[in-house]
C-alpha positions in Angstrom: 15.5 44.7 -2.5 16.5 41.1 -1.7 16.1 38.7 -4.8 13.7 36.5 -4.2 14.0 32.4 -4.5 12.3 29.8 -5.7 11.8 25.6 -5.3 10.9 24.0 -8.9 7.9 22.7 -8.2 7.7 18.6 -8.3 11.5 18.7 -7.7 13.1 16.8 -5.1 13.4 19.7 -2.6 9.7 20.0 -3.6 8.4 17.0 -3.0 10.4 16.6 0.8 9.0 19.4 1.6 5.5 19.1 0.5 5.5 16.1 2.6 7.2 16.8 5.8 4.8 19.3 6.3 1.3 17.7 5.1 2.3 14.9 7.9 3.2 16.8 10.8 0.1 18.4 10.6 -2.2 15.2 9.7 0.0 13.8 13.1 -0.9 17.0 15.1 -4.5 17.3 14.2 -4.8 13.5 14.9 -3.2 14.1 18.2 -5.8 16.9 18.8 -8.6 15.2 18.3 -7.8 11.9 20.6 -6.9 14.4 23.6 -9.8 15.7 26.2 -11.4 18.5 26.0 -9.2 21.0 28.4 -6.1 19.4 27.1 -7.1 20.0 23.2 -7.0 24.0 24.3 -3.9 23.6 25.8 -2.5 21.7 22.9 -3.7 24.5 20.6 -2.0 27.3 23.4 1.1 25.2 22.8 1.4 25.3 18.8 0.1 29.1 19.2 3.1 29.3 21.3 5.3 28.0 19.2 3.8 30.1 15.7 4.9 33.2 18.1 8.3 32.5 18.6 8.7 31.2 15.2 7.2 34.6 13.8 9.2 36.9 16.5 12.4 35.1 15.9 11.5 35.7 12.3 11.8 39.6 13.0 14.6 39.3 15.0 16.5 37.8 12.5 15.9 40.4 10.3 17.2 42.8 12.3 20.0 41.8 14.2 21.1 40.9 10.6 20.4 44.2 9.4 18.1 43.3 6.4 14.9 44.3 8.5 12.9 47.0 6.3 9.4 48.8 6.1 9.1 47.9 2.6 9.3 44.3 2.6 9.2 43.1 6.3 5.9 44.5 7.6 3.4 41.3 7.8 1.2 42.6 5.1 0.8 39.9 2.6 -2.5 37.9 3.3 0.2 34.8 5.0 1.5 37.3 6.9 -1.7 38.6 8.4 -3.1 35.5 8.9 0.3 34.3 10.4 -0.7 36.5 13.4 -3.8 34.9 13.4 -2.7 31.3 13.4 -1.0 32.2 16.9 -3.7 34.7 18.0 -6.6 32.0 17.8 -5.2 30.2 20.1 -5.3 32.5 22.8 -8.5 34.5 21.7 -11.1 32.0 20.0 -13.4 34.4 18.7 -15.7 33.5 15.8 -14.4 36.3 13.3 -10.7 35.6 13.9 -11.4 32.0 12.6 -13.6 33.1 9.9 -10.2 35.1 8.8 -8.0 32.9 9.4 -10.2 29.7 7.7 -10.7 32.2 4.5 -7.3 34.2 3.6 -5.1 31.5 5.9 -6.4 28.2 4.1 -6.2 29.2 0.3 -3.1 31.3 1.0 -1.2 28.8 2.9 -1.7 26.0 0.9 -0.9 28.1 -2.4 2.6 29.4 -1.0 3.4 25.5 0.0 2.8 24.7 -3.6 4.5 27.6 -5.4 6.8 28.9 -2.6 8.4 32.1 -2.8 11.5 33.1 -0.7 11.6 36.9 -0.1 14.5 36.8 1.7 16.4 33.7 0.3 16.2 30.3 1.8 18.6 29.6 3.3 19.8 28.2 7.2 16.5 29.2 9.2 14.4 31.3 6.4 14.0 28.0 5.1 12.3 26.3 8.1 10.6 29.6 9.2 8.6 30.0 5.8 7.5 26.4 6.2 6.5 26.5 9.8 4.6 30.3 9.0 2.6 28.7 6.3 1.9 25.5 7.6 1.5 26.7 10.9 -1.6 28.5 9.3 -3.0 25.5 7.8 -2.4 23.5 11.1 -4.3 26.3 12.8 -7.3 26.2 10.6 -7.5 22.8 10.5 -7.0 22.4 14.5 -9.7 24.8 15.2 -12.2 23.7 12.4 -11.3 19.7 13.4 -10.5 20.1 17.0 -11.8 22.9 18.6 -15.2 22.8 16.7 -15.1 26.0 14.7 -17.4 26.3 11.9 -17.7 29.0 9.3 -21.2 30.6 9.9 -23.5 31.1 6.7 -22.7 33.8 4.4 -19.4 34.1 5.9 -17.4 33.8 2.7 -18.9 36.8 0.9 -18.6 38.5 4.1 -15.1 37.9 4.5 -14.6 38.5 0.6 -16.3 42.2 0.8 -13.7 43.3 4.0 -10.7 41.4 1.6 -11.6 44.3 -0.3 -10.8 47.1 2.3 -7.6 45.3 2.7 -6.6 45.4 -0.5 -7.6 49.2 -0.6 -5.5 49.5 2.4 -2.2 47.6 1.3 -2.6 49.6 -1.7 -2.1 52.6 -0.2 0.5 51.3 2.0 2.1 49.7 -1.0 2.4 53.6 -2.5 3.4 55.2 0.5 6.4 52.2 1.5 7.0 51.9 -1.9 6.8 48.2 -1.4 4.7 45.2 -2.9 2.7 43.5 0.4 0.4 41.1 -1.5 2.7 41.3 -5.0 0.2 44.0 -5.9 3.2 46.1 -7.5 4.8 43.5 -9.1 3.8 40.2 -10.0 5.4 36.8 -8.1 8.2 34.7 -10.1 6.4 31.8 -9.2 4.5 29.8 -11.9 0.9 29.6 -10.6 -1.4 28.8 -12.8 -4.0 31.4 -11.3 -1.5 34.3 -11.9 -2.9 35.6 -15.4 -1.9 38.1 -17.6 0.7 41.5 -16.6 0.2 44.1 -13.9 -2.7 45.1 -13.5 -4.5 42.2 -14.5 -3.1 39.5 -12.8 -4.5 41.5 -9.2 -7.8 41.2 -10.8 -7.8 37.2 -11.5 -6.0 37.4 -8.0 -8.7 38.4 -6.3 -11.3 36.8 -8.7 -10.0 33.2 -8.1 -9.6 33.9 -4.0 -13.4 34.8 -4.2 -14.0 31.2 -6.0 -11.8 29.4 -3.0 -13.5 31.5 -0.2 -17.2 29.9 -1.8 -15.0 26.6 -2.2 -14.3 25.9 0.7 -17.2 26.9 2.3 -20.1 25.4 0.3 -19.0 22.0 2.6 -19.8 23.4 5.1 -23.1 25.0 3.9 -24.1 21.7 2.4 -24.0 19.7 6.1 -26.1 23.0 8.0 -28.3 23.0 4.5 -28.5 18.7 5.2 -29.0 19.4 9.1 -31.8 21.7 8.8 -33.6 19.3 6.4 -33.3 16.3 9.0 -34.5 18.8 11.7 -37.4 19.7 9.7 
């Protein structure tokens, strides 16, 4: 397996990064919103288009460099999933893709731009792909929340949490079969999170504790506004 890279967090390399991407996508959601409506979906067709050949050229990196393998290239971590989503939305805006996307995409993205993790080095264009993947999937959620008008419906978060479940019964399995570790549920990250506690297998508990606590997060602002809308209604 590759060795996998780091960038100290609060370091310079850090804090550039951080930064670059938090204002290209404040600029492109502010862009968004100011456009009309028919041009705000082609915007959104536009970055979808661009997520997809960022995340193609990914895999075709891979293998015309001969590193691309089952084990670790398939896009089964929870950025990688909702990676496909980020594009996908764009071109298909259904209610339960966004719901996906807002719930794994938001709390996974923005925790892999704070303690990123290279799993195939970062260097030349790994290191710009792993930032346009992740903040491409914040941009996405944000542009369809802020943008397009997509809300997360009531309950959605506990919905979403209970199928998170499946999936992680699912990449489990394919974990065991690839011998590989698609959500680090074989071995834990390097990075130093703060939400990563204790050794295997306790750290994939408190993993999947603390993404139920972001799920009703960042949702309840949304439950608060409907809850506040019904009241003036009434």
């Amino acid at each position: 397996m590759i060795p996998h890279e780091i960038i100290r967090t609060f370091s310079s390399l850090w804090w550039d990064s951080v930064i670059v991407s938090c204002f290209i996508i404040l600029v492109v959601i502010n862009i968004g919103v100011n456009l009309s409506d028919n041009k705000k979906f082609f915007f959104g067709k536009a970055i979808g288009l661009i997520l997809f050949f960022n995340f193609f050229c990914f895999h075709l990196y891979q293998l015309y460099f001969g590193i691309w393998n089952a084990s670790y290239s398939l896009p089964l971590h929870l950025c990688g999933l909702s990676s496909i989503l980020s594009f996908i939305i764009f071109f298909f805006r259904k209610q339960w893709l966004y719901e996906l996307l807002f719930y794994w995409g938001i709390p996974g993205a923005f925790h892999s731009l704070m303690t990123p993790e290279f799993t195939l080095g970062k260097e030349g264009f790994l290191f710009y792909e792993y930032y346009i993947s992740h903040g491409g999937i914040l941009l996405s959620a944000l542009y369809c929340t802020f943008v397009l008008s997509f809300k997360p419906r009531l309950g959605s978060w506990w919905k979403v949490f209970l199928l998170s479940q499946v999936l992680i019964l699912i990449i489990g399995v394919s974990n065991w079969l690839l011998d590989a570790n698609y959500m680090y549920f074989s071995q834990k990250p390097i990075v130093d999170n703060p939400f990563l506690i204790g050794e295997w297998p306790w750290y994939i508990f408190f993993i999947d504790l603390f993404a139920m606590v972001h799920f009703f997060l960042i949702y309840v602002p949304f439950k608060i506004k409907f809850y506040n809308n019904k009241l003036s209604e009434a």
